[in-house]
DSSP file (Angstrom, degrees, kcal/mol; ACC not computed):
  #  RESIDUE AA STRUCTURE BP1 BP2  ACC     N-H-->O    O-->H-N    N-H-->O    O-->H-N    TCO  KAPPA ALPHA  PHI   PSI    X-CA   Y-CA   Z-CA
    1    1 A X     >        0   0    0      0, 0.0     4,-1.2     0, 0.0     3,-0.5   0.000 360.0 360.0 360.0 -45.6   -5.2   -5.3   -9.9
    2    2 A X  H  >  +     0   0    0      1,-0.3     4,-2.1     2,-0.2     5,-0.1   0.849 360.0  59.0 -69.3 -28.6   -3.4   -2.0   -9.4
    3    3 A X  H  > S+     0   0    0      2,-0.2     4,-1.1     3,-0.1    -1,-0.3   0.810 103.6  46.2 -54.4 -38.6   -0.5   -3.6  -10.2
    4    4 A X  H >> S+     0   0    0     -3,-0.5     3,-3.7     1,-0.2     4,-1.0   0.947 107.9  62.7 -79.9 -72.3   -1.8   -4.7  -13.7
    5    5 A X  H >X S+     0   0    0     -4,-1.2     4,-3.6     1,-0.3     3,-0.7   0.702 108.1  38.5 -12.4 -68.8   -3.2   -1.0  -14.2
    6    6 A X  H 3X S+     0   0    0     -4,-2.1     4,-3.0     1,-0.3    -1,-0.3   0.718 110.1  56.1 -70.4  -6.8    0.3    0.6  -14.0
    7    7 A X  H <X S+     0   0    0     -3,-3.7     4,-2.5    -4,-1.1    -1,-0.3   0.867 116.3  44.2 -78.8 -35.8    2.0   -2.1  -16.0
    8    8 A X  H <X S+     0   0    0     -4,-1.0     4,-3.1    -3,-0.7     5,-0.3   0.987 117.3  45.0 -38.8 -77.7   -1.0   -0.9  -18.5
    9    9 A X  H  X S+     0   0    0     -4,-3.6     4,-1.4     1,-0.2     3,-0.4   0.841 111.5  46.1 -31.8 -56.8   -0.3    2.2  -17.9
   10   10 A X  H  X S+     0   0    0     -4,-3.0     4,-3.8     1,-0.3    -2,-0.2   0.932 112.8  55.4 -70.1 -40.0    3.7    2.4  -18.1
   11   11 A X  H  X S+     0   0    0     -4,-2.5     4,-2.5     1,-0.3     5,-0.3   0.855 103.0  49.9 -68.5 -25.2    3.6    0.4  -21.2
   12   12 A X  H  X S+     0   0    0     -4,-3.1     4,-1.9    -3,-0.4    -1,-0.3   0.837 105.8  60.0 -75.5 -31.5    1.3    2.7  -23.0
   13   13 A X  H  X>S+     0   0    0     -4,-1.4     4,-2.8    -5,-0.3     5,-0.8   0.821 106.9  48.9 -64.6 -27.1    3.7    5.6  -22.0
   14   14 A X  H  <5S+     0   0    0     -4,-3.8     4,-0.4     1,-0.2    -2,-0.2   0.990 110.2  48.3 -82.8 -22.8    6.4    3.8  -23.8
   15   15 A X  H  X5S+     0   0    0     -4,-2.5     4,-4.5    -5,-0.2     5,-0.2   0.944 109.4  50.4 -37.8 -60.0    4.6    3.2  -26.7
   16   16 A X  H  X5S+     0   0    0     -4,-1.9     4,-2.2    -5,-0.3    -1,-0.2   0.867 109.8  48.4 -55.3 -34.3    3.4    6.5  -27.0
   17   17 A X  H  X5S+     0   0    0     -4,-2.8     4,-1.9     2,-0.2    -1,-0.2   0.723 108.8  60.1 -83.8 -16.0    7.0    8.2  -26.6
   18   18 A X  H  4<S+     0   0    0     -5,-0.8     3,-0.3    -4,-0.4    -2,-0.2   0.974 107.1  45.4 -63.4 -56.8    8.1    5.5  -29.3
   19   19 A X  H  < S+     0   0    0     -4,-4.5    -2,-0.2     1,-0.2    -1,-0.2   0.951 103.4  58.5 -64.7 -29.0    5.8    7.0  -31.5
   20   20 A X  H  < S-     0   0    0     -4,-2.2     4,-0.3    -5,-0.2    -1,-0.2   0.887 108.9-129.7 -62.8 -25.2    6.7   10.8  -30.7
   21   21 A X     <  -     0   0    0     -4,-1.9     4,-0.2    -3,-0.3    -2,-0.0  -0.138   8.2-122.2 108.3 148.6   10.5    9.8  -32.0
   22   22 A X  S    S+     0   0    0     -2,-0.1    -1,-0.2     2,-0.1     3,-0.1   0.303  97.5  81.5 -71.3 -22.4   13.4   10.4  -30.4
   23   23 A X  S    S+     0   0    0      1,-0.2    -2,-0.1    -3,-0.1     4,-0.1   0.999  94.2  49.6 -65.0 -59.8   14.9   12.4  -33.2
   24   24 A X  S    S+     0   0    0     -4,-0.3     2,-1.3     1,-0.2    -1,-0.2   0.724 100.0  76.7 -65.8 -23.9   13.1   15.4  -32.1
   25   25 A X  S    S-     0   0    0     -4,-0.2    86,-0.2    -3,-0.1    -1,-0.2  -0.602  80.2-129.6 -98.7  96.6   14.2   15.1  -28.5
   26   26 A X        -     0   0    0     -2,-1.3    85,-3.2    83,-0.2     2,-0.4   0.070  31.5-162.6 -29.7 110.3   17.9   16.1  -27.4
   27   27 A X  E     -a  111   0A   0     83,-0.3     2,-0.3    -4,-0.1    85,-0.2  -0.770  12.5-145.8-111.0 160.5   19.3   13.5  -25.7
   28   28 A X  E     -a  112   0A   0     83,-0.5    85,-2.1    -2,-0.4     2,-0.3  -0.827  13.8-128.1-106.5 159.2   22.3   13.2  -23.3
   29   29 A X     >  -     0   0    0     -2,-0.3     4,-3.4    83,-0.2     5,-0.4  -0.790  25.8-124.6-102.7 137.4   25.0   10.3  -22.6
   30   30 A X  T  4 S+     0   0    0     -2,-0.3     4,-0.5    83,-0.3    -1,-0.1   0.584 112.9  43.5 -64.9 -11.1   25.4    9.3  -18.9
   31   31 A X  T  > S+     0   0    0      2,-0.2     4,-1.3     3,-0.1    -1,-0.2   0.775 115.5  52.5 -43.5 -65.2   29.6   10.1  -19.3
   32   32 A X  H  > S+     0   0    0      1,-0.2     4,-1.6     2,-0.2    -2,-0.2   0.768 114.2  34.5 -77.7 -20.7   28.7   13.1  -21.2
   33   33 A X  H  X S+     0   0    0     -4,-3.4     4,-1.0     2,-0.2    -1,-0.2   0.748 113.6  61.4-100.7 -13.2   26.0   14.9  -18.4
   34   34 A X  H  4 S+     0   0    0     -4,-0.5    -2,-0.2    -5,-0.4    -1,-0.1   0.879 108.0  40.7 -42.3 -38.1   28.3   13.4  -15.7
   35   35 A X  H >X S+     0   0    0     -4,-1.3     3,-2.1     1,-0.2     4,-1.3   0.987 119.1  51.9 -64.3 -59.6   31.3   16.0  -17.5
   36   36 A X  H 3< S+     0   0    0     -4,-1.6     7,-0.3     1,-0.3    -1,-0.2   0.447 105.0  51.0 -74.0  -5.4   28.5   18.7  -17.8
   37   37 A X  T 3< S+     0   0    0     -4,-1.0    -1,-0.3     2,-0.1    -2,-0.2   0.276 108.3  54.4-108.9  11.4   27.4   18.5  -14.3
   38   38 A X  T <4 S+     0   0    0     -3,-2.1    -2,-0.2    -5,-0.1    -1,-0.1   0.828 114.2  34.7 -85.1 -58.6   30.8   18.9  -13.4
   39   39 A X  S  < S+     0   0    0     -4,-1.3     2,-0.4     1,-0.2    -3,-0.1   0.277 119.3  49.3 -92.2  10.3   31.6   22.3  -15.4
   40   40 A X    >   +     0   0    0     -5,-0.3     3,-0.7     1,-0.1    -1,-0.2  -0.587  50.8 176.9-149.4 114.5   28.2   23.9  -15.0
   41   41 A X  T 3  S+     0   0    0     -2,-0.4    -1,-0.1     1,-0.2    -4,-0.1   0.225  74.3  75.2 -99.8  17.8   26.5   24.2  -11.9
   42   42 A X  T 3  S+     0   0    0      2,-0.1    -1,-0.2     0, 0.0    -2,-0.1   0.712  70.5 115.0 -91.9 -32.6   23.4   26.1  -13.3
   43   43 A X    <   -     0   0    0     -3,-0.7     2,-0.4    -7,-0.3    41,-0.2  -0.139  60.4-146.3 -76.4 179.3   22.3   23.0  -14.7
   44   44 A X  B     -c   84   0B   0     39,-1.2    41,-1.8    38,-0.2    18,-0.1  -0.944   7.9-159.3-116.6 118.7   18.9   21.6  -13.2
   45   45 A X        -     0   0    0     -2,-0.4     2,-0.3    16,-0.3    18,-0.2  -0.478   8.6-171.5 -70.9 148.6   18.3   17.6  -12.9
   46   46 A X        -     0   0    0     39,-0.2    41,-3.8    16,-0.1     2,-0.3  -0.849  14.7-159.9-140.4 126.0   14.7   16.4  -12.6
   47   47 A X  B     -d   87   0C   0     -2,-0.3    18,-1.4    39,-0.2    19,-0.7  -0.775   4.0-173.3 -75.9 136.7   13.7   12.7  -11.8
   48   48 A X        +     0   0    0     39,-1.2    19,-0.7    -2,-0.3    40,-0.2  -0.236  50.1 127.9-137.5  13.5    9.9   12.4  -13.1
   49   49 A X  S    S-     0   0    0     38,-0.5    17,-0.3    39,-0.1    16,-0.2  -0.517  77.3 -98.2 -66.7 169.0   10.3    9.0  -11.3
   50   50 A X     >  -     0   0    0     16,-0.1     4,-2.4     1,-0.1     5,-0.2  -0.109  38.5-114.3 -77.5 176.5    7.6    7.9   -8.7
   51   51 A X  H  > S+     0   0    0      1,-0.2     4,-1.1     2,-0.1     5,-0.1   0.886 117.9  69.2 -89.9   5.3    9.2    8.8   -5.2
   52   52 A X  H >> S+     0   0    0      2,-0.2     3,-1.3     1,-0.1     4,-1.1   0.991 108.9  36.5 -29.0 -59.8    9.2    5.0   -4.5
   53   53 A X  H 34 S+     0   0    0      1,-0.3    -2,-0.1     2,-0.2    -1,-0.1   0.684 115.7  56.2 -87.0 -26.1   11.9    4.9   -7.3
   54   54 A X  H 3< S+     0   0    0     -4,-2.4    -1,-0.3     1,-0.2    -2,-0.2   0.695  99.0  56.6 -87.7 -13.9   13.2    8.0   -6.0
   55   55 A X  H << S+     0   0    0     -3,-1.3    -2,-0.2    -4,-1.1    -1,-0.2   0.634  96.8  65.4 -70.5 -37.2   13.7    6.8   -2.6
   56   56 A X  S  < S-     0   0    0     -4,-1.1    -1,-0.2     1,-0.3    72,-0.1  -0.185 123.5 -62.5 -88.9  41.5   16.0    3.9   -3.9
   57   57 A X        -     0   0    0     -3,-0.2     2,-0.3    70,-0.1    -1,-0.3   0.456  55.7-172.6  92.2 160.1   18.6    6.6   -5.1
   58   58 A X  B     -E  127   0D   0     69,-2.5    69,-2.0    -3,-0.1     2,-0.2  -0.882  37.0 -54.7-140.4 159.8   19.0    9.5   -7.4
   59   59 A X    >   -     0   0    0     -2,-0.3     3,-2.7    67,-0.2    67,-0.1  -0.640  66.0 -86.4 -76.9 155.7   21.3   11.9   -8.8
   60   60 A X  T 3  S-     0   0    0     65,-0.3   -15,-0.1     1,-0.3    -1,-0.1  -0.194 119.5  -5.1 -52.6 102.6   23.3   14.0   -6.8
   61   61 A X  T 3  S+     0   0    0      1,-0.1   -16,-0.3    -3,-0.1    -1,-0.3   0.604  92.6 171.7  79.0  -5.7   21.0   17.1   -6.0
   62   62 A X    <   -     0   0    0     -3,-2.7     2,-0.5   -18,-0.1   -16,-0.1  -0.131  32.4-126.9 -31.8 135.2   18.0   15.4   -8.6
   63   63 A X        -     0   0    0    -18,-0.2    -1,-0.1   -19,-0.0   -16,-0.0  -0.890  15.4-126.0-118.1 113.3   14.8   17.6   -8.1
   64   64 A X        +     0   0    0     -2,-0.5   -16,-0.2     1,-0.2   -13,-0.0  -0.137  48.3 147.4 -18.1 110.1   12.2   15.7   -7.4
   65   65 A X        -     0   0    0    -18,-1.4     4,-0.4   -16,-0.2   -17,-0.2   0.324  40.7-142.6-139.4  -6.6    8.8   16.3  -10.0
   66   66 A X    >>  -     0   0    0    -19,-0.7     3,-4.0   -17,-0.3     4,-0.5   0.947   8.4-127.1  64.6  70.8    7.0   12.9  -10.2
   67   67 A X  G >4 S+     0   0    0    -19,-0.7     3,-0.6     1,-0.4    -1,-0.1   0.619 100.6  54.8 -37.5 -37.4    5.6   12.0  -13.2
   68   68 A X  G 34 S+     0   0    0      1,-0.2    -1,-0.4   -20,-0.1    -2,-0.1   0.179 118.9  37.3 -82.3  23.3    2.2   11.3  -12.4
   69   69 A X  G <4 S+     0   0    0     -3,-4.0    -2,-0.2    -4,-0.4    -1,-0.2   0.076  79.5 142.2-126.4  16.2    1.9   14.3  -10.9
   70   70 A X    <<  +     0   0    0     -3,-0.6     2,-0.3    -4,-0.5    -4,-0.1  -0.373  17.9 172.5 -75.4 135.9    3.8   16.5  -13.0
   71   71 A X    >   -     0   0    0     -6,-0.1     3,-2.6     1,-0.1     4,-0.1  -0.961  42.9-128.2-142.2 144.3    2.3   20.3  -13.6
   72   72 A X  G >  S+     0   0    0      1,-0.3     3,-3.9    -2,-0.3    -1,-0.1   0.816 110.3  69.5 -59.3 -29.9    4.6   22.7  -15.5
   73   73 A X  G >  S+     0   0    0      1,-0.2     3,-0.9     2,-0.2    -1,-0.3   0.779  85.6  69.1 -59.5 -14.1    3.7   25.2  -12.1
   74   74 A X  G <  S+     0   0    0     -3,-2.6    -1,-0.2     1,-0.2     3,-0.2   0.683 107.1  33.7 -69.5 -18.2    5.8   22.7  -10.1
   75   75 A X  G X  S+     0   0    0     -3,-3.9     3,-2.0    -4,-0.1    -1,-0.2  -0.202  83.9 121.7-134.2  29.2    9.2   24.1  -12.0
   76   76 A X  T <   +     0   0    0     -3,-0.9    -1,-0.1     1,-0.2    -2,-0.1   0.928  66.4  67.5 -56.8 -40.0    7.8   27.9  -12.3
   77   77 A X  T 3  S+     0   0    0     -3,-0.2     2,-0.3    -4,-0.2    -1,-0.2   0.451  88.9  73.9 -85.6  22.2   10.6   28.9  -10.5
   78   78 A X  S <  S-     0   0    0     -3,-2.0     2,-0.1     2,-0.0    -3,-0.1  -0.937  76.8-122.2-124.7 153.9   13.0   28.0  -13.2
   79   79 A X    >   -     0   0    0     -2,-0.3     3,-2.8     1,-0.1    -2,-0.1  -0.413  17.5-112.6-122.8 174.4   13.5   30.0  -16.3
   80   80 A X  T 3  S+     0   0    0      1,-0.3    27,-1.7    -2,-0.1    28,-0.4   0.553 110.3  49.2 -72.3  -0.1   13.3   29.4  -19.6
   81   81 A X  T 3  S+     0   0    0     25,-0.1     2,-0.9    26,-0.1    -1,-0.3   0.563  83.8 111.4-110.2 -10.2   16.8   29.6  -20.6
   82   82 A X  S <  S-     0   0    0     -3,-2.8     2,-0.6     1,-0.1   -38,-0.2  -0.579  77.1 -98.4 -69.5 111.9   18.3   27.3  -17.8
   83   83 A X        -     0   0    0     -2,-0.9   -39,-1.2     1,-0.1     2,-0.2  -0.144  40.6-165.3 -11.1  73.8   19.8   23.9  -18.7
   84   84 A X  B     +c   44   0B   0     -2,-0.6    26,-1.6   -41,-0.2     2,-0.5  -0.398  15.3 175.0 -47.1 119.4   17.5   21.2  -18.2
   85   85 A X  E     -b  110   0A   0    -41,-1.8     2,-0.3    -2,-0.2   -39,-0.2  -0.985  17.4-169.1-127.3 153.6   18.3   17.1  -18.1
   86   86 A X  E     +b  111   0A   0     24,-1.1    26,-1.3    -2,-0.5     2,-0.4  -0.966   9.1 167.8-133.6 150.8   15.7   14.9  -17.2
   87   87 A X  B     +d   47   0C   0    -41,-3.8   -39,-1.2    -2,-0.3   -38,-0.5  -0.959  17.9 169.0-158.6 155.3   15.5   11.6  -16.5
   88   88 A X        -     0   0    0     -2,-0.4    28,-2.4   -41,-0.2   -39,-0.1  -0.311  65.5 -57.8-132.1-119.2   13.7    8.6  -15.2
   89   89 A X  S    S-     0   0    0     26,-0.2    28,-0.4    27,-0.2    29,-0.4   0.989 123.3 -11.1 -74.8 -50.5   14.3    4.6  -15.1
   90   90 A X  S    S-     0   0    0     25,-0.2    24,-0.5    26,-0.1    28,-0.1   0.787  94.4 -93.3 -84.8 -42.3   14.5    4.4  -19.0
   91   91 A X  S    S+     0   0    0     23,-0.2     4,-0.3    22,-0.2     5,-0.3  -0.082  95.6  98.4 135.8 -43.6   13.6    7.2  -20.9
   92   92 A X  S    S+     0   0    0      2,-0.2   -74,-0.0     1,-0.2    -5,-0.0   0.732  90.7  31.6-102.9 -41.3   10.5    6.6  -21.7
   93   93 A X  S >> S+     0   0    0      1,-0.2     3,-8.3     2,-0.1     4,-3.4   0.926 116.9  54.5 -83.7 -64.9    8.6    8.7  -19.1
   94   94 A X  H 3> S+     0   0    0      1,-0.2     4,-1.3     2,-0.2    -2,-0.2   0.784 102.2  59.5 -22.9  -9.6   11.4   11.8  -18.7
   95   95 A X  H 3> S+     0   0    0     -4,-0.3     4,-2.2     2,-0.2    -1,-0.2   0.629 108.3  47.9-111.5 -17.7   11.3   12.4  -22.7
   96   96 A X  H <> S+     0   0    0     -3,-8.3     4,-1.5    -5,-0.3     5,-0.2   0.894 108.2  49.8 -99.0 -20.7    7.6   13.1  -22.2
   97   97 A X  H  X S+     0   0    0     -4,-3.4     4,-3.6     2,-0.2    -2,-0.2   0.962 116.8  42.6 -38.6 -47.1    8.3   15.3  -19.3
   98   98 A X  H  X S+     0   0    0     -4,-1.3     4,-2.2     1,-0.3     5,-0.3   0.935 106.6  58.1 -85.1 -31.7   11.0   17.2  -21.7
   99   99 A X  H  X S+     0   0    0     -4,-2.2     4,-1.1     2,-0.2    -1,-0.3   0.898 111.6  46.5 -61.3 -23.4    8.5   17.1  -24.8
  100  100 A X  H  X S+     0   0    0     -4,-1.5     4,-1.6     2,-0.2     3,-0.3   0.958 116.7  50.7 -54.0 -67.7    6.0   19.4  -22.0
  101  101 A X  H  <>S+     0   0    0     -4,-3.6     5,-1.9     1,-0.3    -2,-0.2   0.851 112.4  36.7 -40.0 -58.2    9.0   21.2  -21.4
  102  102 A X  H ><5S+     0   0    0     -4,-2.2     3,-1.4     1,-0.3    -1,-0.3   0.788 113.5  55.3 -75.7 -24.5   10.0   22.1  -24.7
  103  103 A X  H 3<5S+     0   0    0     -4,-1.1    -1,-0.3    -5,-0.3    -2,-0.2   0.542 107.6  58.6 -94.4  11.5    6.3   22.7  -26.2
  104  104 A X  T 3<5S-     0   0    0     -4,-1.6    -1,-0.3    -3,-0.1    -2,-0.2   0.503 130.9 -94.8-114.3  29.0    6.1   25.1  -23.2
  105  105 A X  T < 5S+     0   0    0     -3,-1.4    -3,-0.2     1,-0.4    -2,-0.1   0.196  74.7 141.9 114.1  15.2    9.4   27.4  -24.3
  106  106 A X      < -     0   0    0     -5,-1.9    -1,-0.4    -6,-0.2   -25,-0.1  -0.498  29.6-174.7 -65.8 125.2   12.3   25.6  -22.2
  107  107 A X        +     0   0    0    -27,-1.7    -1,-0.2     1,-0.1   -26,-0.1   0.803  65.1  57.8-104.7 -14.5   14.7   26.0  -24.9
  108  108 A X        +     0   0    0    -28,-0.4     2,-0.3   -26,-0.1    -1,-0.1  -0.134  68.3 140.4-105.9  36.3   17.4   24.0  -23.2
  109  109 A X        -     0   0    0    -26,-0.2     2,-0.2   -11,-0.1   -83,-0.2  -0.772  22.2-176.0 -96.2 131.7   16.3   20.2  -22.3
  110  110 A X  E     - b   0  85A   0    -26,-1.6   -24,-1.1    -2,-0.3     2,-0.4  -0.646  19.3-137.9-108.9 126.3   18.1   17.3  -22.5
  111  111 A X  E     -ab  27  86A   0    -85,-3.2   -83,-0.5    -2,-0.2     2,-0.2  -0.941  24.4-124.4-108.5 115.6   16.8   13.6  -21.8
  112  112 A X  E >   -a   28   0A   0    -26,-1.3     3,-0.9    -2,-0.4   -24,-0.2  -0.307  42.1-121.8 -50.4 102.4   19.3   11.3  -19.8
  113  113 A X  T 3  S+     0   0    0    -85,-2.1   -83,-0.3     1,-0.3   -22,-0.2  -0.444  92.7   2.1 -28.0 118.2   19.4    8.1  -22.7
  114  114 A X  T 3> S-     0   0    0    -24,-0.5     4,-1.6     4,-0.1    -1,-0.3   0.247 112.2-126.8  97.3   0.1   18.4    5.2  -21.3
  115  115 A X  H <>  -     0   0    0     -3,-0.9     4,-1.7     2,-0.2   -25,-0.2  -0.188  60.9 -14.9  86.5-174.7   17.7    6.8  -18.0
  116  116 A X  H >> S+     0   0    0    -28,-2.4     3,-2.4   -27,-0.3     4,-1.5   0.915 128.0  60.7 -62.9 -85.0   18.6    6.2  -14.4
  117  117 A X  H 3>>S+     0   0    0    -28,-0.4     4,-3.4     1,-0.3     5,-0.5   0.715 103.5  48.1 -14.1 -52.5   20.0    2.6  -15.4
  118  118 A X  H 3X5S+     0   0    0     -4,-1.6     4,-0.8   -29,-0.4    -1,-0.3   0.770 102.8  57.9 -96.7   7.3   22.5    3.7  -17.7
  119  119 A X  H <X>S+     0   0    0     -3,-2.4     5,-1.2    -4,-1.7     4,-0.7   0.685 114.2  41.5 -71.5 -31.4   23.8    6.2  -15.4
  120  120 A X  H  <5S+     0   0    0     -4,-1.5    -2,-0.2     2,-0.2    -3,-0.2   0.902 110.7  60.5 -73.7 -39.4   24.5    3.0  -12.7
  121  121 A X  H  <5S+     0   0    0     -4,-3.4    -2,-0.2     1,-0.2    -3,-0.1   0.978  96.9  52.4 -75.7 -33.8   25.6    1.2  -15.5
  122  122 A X  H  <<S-     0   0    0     -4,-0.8    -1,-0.2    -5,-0.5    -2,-0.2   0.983 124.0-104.4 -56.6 -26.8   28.5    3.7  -16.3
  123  123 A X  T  <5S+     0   0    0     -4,-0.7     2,-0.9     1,-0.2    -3,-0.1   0.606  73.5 148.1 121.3   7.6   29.5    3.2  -12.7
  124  124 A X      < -     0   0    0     -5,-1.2    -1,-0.2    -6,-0.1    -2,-0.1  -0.563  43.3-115.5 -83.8 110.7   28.1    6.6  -11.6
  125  125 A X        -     0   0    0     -2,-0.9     2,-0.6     1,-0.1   -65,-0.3   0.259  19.3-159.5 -37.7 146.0   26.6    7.0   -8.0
  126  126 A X        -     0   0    0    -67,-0.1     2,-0.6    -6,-0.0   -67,-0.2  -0.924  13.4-138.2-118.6 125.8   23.3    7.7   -6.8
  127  127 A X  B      E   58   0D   0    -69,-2.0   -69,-2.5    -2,-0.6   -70,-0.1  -0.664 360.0 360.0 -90.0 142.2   22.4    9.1   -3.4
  128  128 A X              0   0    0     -2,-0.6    -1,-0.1   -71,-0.2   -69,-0.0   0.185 360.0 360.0 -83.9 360.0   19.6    8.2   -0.9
């Protein structure tokens, strides 16, 4: 039963960020925040996966924030001008993290395209 709930669930989050559009939300390429996490070490990852998901590997230094739990007080201590990516398995939940982000003044968030999959598929590690 709990299972069909969250299948419920997750598929109504993907609707819903289908309807908000993608245009409006800045996305990044897994080759291109791989480069950027090279030459800038200010930015800040966050996985808004569950920590199940987060257990089975992450990026390098990923800060934890949980989607179903997410409250903007969890990331108080980072400021509004730092260089955000976010990401979870697809997109779908991360892009609503960063639309939170953005409609609360983060002026610099990013959503990983296509998520934690297409950062493995480019051939880029994840740690446990």
């Amino acid at each position: 039963m709990m299972n069909k709930i969250f299948l419920v669930l997750h598929l109504f989050v993907l609707l819903s960020f289908s309807c908000v559009g993608q245009t409006t939300m800045p996305l990044v390429e897994a080759d291109d925040l791989q480069a950027l996490l090279r030459e800038d070490s200010s930015i800040v990852v966050l996985d808004t996966r569950s920590p199940e998901e987060y257990q089975t590997g992450h990026l390098e230094n990923a800060r934890f924030v949980n989607y179903t739990t997410f409250q903007l007080s969890n990331i108080q201590d980072i400021s509004e001008e730092t260089p955000i990516v976010v990401y979870c398995l697809s997109g779908g939940r991360s892009g609503l993290i960063a639309q939170q982000l953005l409609k609360a003044g983060y002026r610099n968030v990013k959503n990983l395209n296509g998520g934690i999959r297409s950062w493995q598929s480019a051939g880029f590690n994840v740690e446990k």
